[in-house]
N, C-alpha and C positions, 0 to 999 in steps of 0.2 A: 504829509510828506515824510518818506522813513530818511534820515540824515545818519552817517556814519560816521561815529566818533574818529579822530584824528589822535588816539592815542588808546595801547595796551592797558595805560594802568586801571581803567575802569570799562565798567560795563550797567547798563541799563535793564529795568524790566517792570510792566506793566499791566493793567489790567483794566477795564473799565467796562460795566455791564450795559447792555442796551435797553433792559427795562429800567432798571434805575437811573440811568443818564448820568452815571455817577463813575471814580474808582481810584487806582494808585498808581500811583508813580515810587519809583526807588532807583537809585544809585547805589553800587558798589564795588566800591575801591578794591582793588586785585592787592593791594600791598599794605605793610603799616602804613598807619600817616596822622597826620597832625587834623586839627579842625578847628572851625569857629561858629562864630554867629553873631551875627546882626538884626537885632528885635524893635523896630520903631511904630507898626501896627498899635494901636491901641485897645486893642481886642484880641489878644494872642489866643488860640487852641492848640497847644505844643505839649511834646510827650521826650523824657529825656533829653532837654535843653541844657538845663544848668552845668551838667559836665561841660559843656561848650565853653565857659566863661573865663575868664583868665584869673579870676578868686577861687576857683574851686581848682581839683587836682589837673596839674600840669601836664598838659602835650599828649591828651588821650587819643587814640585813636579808635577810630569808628567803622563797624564794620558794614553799614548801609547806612543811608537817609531815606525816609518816604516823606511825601508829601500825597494825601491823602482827602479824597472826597468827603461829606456826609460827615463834618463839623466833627466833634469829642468823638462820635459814633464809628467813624475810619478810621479810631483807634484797632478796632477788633480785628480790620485786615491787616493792619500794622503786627498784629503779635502773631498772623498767620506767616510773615516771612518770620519774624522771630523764632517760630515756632522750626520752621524749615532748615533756620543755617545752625539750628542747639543740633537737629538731628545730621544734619551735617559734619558737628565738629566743631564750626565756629564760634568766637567768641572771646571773652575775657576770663582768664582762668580761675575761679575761686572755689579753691578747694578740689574736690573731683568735681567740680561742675564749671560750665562754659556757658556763658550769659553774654548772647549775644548786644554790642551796643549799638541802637538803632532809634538816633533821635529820630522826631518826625514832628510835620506840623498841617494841619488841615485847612480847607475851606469848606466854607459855607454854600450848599447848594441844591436846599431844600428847593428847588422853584417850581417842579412841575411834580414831585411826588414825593413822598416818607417811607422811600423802600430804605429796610438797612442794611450794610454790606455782610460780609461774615469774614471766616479766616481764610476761607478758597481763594478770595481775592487776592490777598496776600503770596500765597499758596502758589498761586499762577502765576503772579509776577515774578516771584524768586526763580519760580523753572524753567521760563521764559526770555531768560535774561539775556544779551546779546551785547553785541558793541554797534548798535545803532540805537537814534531815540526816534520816535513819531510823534512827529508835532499837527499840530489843528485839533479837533476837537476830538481827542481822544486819552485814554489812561485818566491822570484824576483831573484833568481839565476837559474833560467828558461835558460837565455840566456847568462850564466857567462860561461869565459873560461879565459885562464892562458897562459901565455910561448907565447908573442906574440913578440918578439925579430924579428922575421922573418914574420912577419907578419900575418894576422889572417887566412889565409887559411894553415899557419901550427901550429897554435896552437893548446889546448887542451881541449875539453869542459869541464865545471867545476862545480860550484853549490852553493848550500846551507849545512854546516856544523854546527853540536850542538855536547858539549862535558859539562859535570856537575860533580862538585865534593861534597860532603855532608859529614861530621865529627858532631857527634850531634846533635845539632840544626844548626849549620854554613853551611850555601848551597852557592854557588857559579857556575853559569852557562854561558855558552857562547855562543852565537849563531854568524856564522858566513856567509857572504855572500860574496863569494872569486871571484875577475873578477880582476885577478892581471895581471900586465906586468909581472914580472917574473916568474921563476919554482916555483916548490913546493917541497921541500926538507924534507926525512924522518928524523928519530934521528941521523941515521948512516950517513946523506951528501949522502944519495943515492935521486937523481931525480926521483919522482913520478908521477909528470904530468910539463908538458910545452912545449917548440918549439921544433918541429924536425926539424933534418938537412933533407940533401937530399937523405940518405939511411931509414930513419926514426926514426934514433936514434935520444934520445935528447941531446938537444944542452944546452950548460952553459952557460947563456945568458952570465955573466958578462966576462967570456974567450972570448966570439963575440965579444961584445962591444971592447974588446980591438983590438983588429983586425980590422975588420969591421966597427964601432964608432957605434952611434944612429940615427936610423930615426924619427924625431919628428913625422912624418904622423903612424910611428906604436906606436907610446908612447900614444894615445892619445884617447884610448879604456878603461881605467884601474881606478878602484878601490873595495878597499877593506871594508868591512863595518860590523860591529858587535856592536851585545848588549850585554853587561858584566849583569846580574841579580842577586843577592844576597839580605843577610837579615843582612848584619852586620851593627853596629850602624858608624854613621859619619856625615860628611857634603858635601855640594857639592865641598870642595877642597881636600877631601879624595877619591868622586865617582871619581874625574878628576885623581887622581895618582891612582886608579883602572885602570880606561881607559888606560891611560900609559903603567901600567904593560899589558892587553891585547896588545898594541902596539908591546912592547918587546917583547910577545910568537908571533907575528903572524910575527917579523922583522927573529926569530929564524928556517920559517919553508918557507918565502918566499922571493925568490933570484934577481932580487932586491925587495927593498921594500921603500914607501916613496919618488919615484921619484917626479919631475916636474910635469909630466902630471898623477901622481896620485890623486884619490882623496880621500884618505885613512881617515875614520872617524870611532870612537870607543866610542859608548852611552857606559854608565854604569846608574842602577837604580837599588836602594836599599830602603828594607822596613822599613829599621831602627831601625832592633829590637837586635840583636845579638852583644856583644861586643865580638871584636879580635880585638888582633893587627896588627896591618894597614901594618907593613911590611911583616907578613907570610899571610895576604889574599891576598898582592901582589904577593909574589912567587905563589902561590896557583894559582892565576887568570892567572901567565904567563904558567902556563903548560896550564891550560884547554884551553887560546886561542889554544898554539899550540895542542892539541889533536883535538881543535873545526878543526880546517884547516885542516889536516888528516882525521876527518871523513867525508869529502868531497865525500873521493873516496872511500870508504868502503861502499862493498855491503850488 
């Protein structure tokens, strides 16, 4: 489903190959802006993070995020849009050079083959770029799937999810790229996608677990990844309790969540322009993650 952003200040762009089953995803902000992050995954694969943090230097701004197919490896498409916006011009000024900054973080989704990306990917995404996102199984949630408790030949293919809320000028968007260990639970606790058992029903991971325990060898496929996008005014230790609150909507819709061998990361990037207060843009941001997660599977 192509969904059309509900605001200027940013734009999308994409890429995902059909023999690899793999690819990227990127956002980029049209304006300065503020950023954060939220890392509770216990398996992170993350590239230019730590600017994000509120100890290191203040209120940087960012001029993409990717989140990225094909584990450390979707690094290399990652430095093809790098590559795209130095020749562009964009970036961070040092010196006579402009360095572009472009956190990013990937998933794991070696399951049906070990092709590896390159920098075209990147490359195509950057030239590609639009104000709509396409959600279902396509760009780097290409090769995502969910409910892997039983291993991945009975889990459930999954994808790429965007959910946006707008009140006046205050926009708040989510973009999601779901490759969890666990189910994916509706408002109601009903199971919408994850591991079947052996008749094809699904299974509650955390009811297995008890039973059955954990296999580290199936734990070990999984992460969750989103960009929070907004225009409210703040700093980079308000983008980070953004991130958070997406943490919370996407802890609300996914069963488990934040394991060990997760690598669960959540950018937030705002253009700084809009004052609210910082606790109703968090409730705000916790539904729209979880609406983002649900529009996974919506046709």
């Amino acid at each position: 489903m192509l969904i059309k952003l509900d605001t200027a200040d940013f734009t999308t762009g994409g890429h995902d190959s059909e023999t690899a089953r793999s690819g990227i995803t990127a956002v980029f902000p049209m304006k300065p802006n503020i950023a954060g992050i939220s890392q509770h995954g216990g398996s992170p694969g993350t590239m230019e993070t730590d600017i994000l943090r509120p100890l290191h230097r203040k209120n940087n701004s960012v001029d993409a995020v990717a989140i990225c197919g094909r584990s450390i490896f979707g690094f290399t498409a990652v430095h093809g849009i790098v590559k795209e916006m130095k020749e562009d011009g964009k970036g961070f000024q040092v010196g006579n050079l402009r360095v572009p900054i472009v956190p990013a973080a990937a998933i794991f989704d070696f399951t049906e083959n070990q092709e590896m990306p390159d920098e075209e990917w990147g490359k195509l995404a950057y030239r590609g770029r639009s104000n709509s996102v396409l959600t279902g199984a396509h760009w780097a949630g290409r090769g995502a799937t969910v409910g892997k408790i039983r291993g991945i030949s009975n889990c459930t293919a999954s994808g790429q999810g965007f959910s946006q809320y707008r009140r006046g000028k205050l926009y708040i968007g989510v973009l999601t790229v779901l490759n969890a260990f666990g189910e994916i639970r509706d408002v109601h606790g009903n199971i919408v996608a994850g591991a079947r058992g052996e008749n094809g029903e699904f299974v509650d991971s955390i009811e297995y677990a008890k039973t059955h325990g954990l296999s580290a060898a199936r734990m070990k496929a999984n992460t969750t990844v989103g960009v929070l996008i907004t225009n409210i005014a703040g700093d980079t230790s308000s983008m980070c309790r953004m991130a958070e609150a997406c943490n919370s909507g996407y802890a609300s819709r996914i069963y488990p969540f934040n394991t060990s061998y997760d690598g669960d990361t959540i950018f937030a990037v705002s253009t700084n322009e809009v004052e609210e207060d910082i606790d109703t843009a968090m409730m705000i941001a916790r539904t729209v993650a979880s609406d983002s997660v649900l529009s996974v599977f919506r046709k």
